[in-house]
C-alpha positions in Angstrom: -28.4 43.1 -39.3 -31.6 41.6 -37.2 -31.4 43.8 -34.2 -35.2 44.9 -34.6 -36.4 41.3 -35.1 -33.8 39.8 -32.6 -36.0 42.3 -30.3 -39.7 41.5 -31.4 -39.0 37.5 -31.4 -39.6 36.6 -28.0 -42.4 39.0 -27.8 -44.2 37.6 -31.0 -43.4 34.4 -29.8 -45.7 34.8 -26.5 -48.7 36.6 -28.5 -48.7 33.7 -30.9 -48.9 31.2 -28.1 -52.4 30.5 -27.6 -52.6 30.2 -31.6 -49.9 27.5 -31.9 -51.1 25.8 -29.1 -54.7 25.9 -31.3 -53.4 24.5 -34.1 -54.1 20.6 -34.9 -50.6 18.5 -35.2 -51.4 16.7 -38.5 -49.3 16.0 -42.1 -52.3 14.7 -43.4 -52.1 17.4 -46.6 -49.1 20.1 -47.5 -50.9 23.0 -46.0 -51.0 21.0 -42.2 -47.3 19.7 -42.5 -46.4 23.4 -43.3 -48.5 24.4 -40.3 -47.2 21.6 -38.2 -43.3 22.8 -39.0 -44.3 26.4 -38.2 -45.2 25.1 -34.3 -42.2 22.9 -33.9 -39.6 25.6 -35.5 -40.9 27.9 -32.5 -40.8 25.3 -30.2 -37.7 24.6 -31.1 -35.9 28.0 -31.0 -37.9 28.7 -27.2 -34.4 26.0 -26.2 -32.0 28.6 -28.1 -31.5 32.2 -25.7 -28.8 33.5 -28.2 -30.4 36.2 -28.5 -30.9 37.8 -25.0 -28.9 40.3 -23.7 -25.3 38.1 -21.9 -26.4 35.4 -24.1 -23.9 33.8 -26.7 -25.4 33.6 -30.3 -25.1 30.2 -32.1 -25.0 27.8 -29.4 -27.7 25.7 -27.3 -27.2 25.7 -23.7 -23.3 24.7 -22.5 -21.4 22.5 -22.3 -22.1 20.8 -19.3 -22.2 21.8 -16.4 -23.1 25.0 -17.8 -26.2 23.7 -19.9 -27.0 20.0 -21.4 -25.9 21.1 -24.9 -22.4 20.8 -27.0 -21.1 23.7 -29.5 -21.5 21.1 -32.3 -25.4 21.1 -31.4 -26.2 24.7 -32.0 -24.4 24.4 -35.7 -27.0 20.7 -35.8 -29.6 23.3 -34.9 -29.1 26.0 -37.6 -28.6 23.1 -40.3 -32.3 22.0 -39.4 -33.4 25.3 -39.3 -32.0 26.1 -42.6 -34.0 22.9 -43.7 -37.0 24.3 -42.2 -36.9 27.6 -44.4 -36.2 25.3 -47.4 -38.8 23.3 -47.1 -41.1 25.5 -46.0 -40.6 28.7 -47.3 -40.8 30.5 -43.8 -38.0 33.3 -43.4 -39.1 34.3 -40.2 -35.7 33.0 -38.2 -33.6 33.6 -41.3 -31.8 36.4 -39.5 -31.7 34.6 -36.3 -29.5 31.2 -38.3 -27.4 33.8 -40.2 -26.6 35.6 -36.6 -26.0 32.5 -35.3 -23.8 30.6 -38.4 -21.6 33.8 -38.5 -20.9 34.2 -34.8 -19.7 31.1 -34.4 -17.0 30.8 -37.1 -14.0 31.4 -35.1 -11.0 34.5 -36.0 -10.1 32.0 -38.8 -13.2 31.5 -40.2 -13.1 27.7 -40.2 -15.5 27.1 -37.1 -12.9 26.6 -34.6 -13.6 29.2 -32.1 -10.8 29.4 -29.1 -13.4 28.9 -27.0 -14.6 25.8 -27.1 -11.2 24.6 -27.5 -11.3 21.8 -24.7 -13.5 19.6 -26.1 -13.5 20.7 -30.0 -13.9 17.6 -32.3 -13.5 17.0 -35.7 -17.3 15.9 -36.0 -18.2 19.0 -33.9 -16.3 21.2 -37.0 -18.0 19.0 -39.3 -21.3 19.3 -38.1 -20.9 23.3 -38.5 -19.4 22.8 -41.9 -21.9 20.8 -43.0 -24.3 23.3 -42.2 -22.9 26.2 -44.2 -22.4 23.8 -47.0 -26.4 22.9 -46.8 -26.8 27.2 -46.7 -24.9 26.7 -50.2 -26.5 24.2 -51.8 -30.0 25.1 -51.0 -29.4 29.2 -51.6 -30.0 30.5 -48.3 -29.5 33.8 -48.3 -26.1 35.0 -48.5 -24.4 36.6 -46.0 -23.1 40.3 -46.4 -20.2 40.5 -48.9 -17.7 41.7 -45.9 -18.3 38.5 -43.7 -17.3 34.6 -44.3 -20.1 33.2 -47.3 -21.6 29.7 -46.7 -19.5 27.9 -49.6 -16.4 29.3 -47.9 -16.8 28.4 -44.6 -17.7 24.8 -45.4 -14.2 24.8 -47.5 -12.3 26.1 -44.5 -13.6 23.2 -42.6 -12.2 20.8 -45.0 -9.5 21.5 -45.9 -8.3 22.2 -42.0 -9.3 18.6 -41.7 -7.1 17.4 -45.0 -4.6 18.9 -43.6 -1.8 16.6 -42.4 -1.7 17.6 -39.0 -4.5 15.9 -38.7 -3.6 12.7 -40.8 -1.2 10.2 -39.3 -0.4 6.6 -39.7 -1.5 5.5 -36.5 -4.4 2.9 -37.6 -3.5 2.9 -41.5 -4.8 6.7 -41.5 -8.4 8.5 -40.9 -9.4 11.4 -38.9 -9.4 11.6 -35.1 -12.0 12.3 -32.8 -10.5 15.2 -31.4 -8.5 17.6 -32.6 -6.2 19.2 -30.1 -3.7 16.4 -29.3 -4.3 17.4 -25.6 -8.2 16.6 -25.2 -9.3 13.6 -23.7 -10.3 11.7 -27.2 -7.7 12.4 -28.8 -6.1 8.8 -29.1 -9.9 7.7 -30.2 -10.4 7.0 -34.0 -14.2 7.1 -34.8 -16.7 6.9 -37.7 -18.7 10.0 -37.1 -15.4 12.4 -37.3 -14.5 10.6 -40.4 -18.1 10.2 -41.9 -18.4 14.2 -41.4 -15.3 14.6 -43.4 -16.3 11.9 -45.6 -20.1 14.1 -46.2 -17.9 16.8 -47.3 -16.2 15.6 -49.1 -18.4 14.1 -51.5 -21.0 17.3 -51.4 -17.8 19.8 -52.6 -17.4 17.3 -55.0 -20.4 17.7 -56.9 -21.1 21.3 -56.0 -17.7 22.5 -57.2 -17.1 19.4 -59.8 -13.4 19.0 -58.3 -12.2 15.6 -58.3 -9.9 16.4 -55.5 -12.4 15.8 -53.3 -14.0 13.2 -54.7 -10.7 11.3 -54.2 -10.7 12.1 -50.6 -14.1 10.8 -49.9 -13.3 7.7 -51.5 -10.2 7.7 -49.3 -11.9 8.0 -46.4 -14.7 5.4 -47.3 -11.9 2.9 -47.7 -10.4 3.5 -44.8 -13.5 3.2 -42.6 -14.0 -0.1 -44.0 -10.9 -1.4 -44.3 -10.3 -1.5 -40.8 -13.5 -2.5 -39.8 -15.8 0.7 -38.8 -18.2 -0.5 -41.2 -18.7 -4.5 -41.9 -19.6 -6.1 -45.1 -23.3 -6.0 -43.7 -22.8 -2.5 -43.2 -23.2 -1.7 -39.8 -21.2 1.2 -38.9 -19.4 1.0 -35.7 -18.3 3.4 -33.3 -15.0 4.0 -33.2 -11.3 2.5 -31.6 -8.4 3.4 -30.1 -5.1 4.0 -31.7 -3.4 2.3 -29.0 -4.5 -1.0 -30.3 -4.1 -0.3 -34.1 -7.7 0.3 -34.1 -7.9 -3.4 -33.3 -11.2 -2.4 -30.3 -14.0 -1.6 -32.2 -16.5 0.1 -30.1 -19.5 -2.1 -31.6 -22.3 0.9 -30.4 -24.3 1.9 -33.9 -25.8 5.2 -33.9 -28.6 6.1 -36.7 -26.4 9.4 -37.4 -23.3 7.2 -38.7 -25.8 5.8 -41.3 -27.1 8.8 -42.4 -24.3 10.7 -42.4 -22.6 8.3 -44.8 -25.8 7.3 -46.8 -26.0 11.4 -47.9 -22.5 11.4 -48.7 -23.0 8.0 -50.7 -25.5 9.3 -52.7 -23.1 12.9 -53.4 -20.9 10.6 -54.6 -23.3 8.5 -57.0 -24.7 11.7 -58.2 -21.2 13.5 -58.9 -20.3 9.8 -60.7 -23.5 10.1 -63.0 -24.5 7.0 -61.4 -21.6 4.9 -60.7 -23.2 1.3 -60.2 -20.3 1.0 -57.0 -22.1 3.8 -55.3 -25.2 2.4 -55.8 -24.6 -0.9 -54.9 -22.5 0.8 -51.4 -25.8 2.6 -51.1 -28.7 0.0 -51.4 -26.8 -2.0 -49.0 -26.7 1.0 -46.5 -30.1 1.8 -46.4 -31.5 -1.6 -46.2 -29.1 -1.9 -43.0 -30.6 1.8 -41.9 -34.1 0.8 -42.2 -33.5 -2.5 -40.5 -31.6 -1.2 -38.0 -32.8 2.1 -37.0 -36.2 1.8 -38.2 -38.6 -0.7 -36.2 -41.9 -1.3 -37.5 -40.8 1.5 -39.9 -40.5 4.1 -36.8 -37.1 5.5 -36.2 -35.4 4.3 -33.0 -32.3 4.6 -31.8 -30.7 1.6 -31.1 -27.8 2.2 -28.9 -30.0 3.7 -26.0 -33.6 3.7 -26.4 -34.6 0.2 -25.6 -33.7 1.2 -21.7 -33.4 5.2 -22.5 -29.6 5.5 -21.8 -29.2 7.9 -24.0 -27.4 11.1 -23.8 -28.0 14.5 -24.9 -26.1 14.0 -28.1 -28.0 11.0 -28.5 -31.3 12.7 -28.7 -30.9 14.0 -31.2 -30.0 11.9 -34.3 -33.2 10.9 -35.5 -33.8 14.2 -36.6 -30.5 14.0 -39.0 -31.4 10.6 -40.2 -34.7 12.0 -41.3 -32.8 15.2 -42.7 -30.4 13.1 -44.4 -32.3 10.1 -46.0 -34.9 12.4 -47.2 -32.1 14.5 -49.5 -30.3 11.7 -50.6 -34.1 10.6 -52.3 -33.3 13.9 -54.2 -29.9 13.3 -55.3 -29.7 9.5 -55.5 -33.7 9.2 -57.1 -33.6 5.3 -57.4 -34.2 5.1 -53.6 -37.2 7.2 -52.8 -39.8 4.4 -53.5 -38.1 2.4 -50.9 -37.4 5.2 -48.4 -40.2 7.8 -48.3 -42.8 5.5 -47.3 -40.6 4.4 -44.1 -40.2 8.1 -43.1 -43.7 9.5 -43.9 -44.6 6.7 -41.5 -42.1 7.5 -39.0 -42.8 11.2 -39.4 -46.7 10.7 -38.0 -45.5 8.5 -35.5 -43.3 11.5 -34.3 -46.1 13.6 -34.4 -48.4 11.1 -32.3 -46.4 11.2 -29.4 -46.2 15.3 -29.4 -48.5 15.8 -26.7 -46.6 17.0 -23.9 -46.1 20.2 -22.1 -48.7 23.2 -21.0 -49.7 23.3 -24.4 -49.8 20.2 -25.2 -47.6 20.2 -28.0 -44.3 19.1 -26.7 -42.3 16.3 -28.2 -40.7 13.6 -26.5 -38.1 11.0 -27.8 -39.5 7.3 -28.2 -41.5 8.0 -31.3 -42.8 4.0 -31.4 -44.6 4.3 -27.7 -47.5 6.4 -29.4 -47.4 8.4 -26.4 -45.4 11.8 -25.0 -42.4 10.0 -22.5 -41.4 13.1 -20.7 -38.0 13.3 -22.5 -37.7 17.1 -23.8 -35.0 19.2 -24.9 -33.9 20.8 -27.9 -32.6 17.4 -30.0 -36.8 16.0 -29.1 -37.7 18.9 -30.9 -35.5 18.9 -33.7 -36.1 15.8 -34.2 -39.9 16.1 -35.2 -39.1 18.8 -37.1 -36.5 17.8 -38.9 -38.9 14.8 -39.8 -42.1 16.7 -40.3 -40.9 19.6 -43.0 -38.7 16.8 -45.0 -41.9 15.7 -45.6 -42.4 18.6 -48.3 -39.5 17.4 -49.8 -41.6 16.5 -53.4 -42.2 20.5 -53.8 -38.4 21.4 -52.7 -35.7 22.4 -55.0 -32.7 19.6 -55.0 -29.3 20.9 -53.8 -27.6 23.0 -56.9 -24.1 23.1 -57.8 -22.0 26.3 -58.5 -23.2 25.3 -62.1 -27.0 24.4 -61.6 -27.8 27.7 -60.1 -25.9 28.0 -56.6 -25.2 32.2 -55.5 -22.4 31.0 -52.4 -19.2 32.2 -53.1 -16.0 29.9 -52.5 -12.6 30.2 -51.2 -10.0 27.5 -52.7 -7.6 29.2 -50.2 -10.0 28.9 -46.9 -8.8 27.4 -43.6 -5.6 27.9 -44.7 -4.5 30.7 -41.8 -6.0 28.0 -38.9 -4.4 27.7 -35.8 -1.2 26.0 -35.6 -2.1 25.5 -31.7 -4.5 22.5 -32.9 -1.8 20.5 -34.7 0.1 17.6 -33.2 3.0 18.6 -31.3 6.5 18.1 -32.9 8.6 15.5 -31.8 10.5 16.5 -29.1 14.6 16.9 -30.0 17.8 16.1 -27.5 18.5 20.1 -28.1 14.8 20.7 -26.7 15.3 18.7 -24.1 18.7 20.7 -23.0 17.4 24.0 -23.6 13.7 23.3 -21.4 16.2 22.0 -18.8 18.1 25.0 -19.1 14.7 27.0 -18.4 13.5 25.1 -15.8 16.5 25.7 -13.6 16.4 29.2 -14.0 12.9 29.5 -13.4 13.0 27.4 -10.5 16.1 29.6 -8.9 14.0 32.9 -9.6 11.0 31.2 -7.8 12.8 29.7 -4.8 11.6 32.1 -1.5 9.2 34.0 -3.5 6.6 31.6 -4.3 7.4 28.9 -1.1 4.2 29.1 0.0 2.3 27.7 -2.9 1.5 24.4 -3.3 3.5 22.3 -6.1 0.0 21.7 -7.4 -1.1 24.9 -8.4 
């Protein structure tokens, strides 16, 4: 599909060099903030070797120890990329995010690939699904007819998280963080898996008008706050264990718990016609964004920056609270006055401090120092460019509905063949418990002599 420009990429990439490096860093007028994206997008993608020969396609780096980078990044990656083109109207890596999104999908098409099985999260699915439902709503190019379509895939990812394997009372309900009952997390009940979920949610809503849903977005909104994940002041919290009944909040507040709920908010008010409960839930959450994540109206992560503790994930959330407040301005209208200002100026703060590297172009992370830190990865990056081409948002379509123009075909069926190896285990019965007995001593007798010499361990 983009063999030949999978091969000229890298090549085009190093002739253009010296002619990025040239080009001012300035959003002063449209035609600067388009060419300001157009250096950060290839900055960006010179952090993503999917496409060199042993390379995997789709994913950043990883895990650790193999690389800094998550699965769930390189599905963060593609959704900013897909903004990018959006906003920009630059198709040049259009082949390279449809490679990527497609590759990754898993047998079942529901973006839970047997590979990354260990530490697979129900926000690491969401963040995937949340990108093919962004392909949908802003008409990315569709996929060909024989492989998994954008609407589709971010079905699959839903409904494998409705699904009542991964529902339980534990905690009055919500998502876990993991989803293999064997993964270290898995007893860990947090906001981000559920806010995913909740984004979903509320975006199939509207794009489908199915109330179905809508009802479990609200669900999940009053779950999250029932127990305490997010206060009357809304702050959103980390997360708890359900050991204690939830009962040990995590009190850590990350700027992509905001967002993630604010865009999902604002789906909801816009799929309500303006329901004055969704509008009321969302002025209150981005005041508490822009006083919390925002100081002197320049994004900064609260949770790690002050003493820059913050991981790789970490990194990387400014970028989606950019990304994510500047939509909802487009679906929810009655907060862009407030909220564009605060991330135009944000935006040229991120911009300021992009003078690292060879080139001197390279972004760091603390956005308020005015000055490059020597933090860079691929979440820096995506960061300032997730930032930089929302700007353009005033010239950008609004997400469409299967009714307002969107091309993405569906699947009401999707995610229904997943795995049964991710669901809880069954309790275990008195006749299991006889016949694994039985087993085990017949095993045992057949390995007696032969297998002496190994260690119990192994």
């Amino acid at each position: 599909m983009a063999s030949s420009l999978l091969r000229i990429l890298p090549i085009a990439l190093l002739f253009t060099g010296d002619l990025i490096s040239a080009q001012s860093m300035s959003i002063d007028s449209d035609d600067n903030v388009i060419s300001t994206a157009k250096t950060l997008a290839a900055n960006a993608l010179t952090y993503y070797h999917g496409t060199e020969p042993g390379q995997t396609p789709g994913i950043l780096p990883g895990p650790p120890p193999a690389g800094d980078y998550y699965w769930w990044e390189g599905g963060a990656l593609w959704g900013t990329m897909i903004d990018y083109w959006h906003y920009t109207g630059d198709t040049t890596y259009n082949d390279i995010v449809t490679q990527a999104m497609l590759f990754q999908t898993g047998p079942n098409r529901d973006y839970m690939p047997p590979n990354v099985t260990a530490s697979l999260g129900n926000d690491d699915q969401g963040f995937w699904g949340m990108s093919a439902m962004l392909a949908a709503e802003v008409n990315f190019p569709n996929p060909p007819s024989d492989q998994p379509q954008w609407l589709a895939l971010a079905q699959a990812v839903f409904h494998t998280q409705a699904d009542p394997n991964r529902h339980d009372d534990t905690c009055g309900g919500g998502l876990r963080w993991q989803i293999p009952f064997a993964n270290n997390g898995y007893d860990y009940k947090n906001s981000i898996a559920n806010g995913c979920f909740f984004n979903l949610g509320a975006r199939l809503a509207r794009y489908l008008h199915n109330q179905t849903y809508a009802d479990w977005a609200e669900k999940t909104w009053d779950w999250v706050t029932s127990i305490g994940l997010m206060d009357g002041d809304y702050r959103i919290y980390d997360g708890a264990h359900v050991e204690t009944n939830c009962t040990d909040i995590n009190r850590a507040q990350f700027s992509y718990n905001n967002a993630v709920y604010l865009l999902g908010a604002a789906y909801m008010y816009n799929y309500t016609d303006g329901d004055q409960k969704w509008e009321q839930r969302i002025n209150g959450l981005v005041d508490a964004t822009i006083r919390d994540f925002f100081h002197n109206n320049v994004a900064f992560e609260i949770s790690c920056e002050e003493h820059m503790t913050c991981t790789t994930d970490m990194l990387s959330f400014k970028g989606y609270l950019h990304r994510w407040m500047t939509t909802m301005t487009q679906i929810a209208p009655f907060t862009a006055a407030k909220v564009l200002p605060v991330l135009k100026q944000s935006a040229q703060a991120a911009v300021s401090q992009c003078t690292g590297g060879t080139d001197g172009k390279t972004c760091g992370f603390e956005w308020t120092s005015g000055k490059f830190d020597g933090s860079m990865g691929a979440g820096q990056t995506m960061n300032v460019l997730g930032a930089v081409s929302s700007l353009l948002v005033d010239k950008a379509q609004p997400p469409v509905t299967q009714e307002s123009g969107g091309t993405s075909q569906g699947d009401p069926n999707a995610g229904q063949d997943s795995d049964s190896f991710m669901n809880t285990p069954a309790p275990i019965t008195t006749g299991d418990r006889a016949g694994a007995g039985i087993l085990t001593a017949l095993v045992l007798a057949s390995c007696v002599g032969t297998f002496a010499w190994m260690s119990i361990g192994d």
